[in-house]
Each structure stands twice: as C-alpha cells, then as structure tokens.
C-alpha positions, 0 to 999 in steps of 0.5 A, a space after each residue: 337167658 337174659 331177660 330185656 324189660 319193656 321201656 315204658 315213657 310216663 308224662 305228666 300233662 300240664 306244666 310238663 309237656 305243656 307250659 300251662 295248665 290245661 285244667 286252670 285253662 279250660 276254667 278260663 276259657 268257660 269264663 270266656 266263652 260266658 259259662 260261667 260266671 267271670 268273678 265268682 268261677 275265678 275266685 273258686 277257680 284260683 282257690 282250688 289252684 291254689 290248694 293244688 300247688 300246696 297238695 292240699 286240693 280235695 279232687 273229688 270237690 275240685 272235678 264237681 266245680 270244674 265240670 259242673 258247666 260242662 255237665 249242664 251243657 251235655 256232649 255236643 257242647 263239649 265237642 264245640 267248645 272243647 274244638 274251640 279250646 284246643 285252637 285258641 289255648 292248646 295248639 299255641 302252646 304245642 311245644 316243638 321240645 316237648 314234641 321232640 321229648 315224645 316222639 324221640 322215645 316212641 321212636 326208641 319203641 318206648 310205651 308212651 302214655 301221659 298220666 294226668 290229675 285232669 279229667 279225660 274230657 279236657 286231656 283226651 283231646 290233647 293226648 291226641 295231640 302229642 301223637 298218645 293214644 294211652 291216657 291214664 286221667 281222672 275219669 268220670 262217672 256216667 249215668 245211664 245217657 252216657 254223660 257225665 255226673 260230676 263224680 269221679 269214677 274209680 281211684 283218681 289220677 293224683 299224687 299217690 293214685 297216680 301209682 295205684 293207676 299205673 299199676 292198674 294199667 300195667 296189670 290190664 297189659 299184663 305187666 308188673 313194675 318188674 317187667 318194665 323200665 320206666 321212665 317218668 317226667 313231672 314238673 310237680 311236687 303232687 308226683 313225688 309217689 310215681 317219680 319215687 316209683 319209677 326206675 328213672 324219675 325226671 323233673 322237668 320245669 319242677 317247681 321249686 320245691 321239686 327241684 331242691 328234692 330232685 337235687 338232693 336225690 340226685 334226680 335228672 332235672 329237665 327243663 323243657 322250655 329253657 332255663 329257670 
C-alpha cells in the first residue's frame, strides 16, 4: 500500500512573506510613538540588525532590548499600540503575491505555519493576517501575572533552532520528518539549517549570499515582490 505524505508549507515572516522586517520595524515604530529614545534605541537597534544579516546576533541580548519597552508598559499597552502598528506598518506592506503564495498552498490542503526568529508579540498578529493560524516564533517567558519577562522561553526560533522547533511541532502533531513533504521559503542566510532540512527549500528575495548558495545547490529561487 502506498503511503501519501503530508505536505506541509513553512514560511519565513520577514523579507519573506513581507518586504520588511517586522522586528527592526516594531523598533521604529516605539521610537515613533516616544517609547524609546530615538537616538540611543536606533543606534542599539541598527547594531543588532546588523549582527542579524552577519549571523552574528545573540537573540537572548537582542529579545531583552527589543521588549524591554514593552514589558514596562504591560498588556493593554501592547494591544493599543500593536493595533496601531499593524495599521500604519503592517497592513501597507500586505503583498497580494505573498497572499496568493499562501493562500495557493492551503487551497492545495498544505499545513501552513510561518516560522520566525521574531517574537510572538509582534508576529502573532500578522500571522493572522496572512489567514496562519500556526506561529512557530520566538516565545517569551512569563511571570506569575501572565506578562512578559524579557527572557526567551524554550529553544528560540533561529538559524538552527528553527529545525529543533519544527520538529517539536511536528512531534506534538504526532508527525516526524518522514511523515511529511515539506516545502520551506526564506530569503535568509540565518535558514540555511531548515532549507537544507526540508524536501523542497525556496529562496525567496534571498539575500545575496543566499542566492549564490541557492544557485549552486540548484535550490528554487522566488522572488516575490519582482526581480533583484
């Protein structure tokens, strides 16, 4: 008897599905609205970006920066301002092509799920945008309140713990690598570990260092939002 694998559609978020980066954005957007101060959050803010590109980035040092507004101002803050965000940043930046890449593989019947190195707060809510209820992102510890710490909870969603995390998923769906057929885009050289995991790695805007390695891996190149 023949044995019909799962297809299962893996995205990366930002520069991906998106033409920006939501992380370095939601930054921007605190500066904006007077959370953080414009000079000094910038230049930290450009540093970590910065060590992200080179896959130098510490994403423990990275997620306490980046929240550290936000864990101050507590929940109902966040769902003000994040409602904000995603009207003025996120909403103008919903590409019909990356819509359309979405949507054509859960019409398929594709498993969707956007898996992301940036944390849940900012990427839920844009999940949801693109119609993806399964978030694989960086999650966030709690303390007794509900609210956030600053401190990452289990294994973040980055370069190779986006494998481990995959796999986790899959385990808690009762699945393994060998039960699916798994298709995965990223723009990023930070994915190179879950592009060469999957059955059909996608680079999609890559970056250039990832489209010389997809070209020679002979790796399907994507570009979403037009040519290079």
């Amino acid at each position: 008897m023949s044995f019909t694998r799962q297809r299962i559609a893996l995205f990366d978020l930002d520069h991906t599905l998106l033409p920006i980066d939501s992380d370095y954005s939601w930054g921007e957007f605190t500066q904006q609205i007077g959370w953080t101060d414009p000079v000094e959050f910038k230049r930290r803010n450009d540093d970590f970006y910065a060590h992200y590109v080179a896959g130098t980035l510490d994403v423990h040092d990275y997620v306490r920066f980046a929240v550290e507004a936000l864990r101050q101002r507590g929940e109902a803050a966040y769902h003000e301002a994040h409602a904000r965000f995603m009207r003025e940043w996120i909403q103008p930046n919903l590409r019909p092509a990356a819509l359309d890449l979405v949507r054509g593989h859960q019409r398929q019947g594709d498993a969707v799920a956007i898996v992301t190195a940036t944390n849940e707060l900012v990427t839920r809510p844009i999940a949801a945008a693109f119609g993806v209820p399964e978030l694989i992102a960086v999650e966030l510890e709690r303390d007794a309140g509900g609210w956030i710490t600053g401190e990452i909870a289990g294994v973040p969603s980055m370069r190779d713990g986006k494998v481990v995390r995959v796999t986790q998923w899959l385990a808690a769906r009762g699945l393994d690598w060998a039960d699916v057929e798994t298709t995965f885009y990223s723009d990023s050289m930070n994915d190179v570990p879950l592009l060469e995991r999957v059955d059909h790695p996608v680079a999609t805007n890559p970056d250039p260092r990832l489209r010389v390695l997809a070209l020679e891996r002979g790796w399907r190149i994507l570009d979403l939002f037009g040519n290079p």
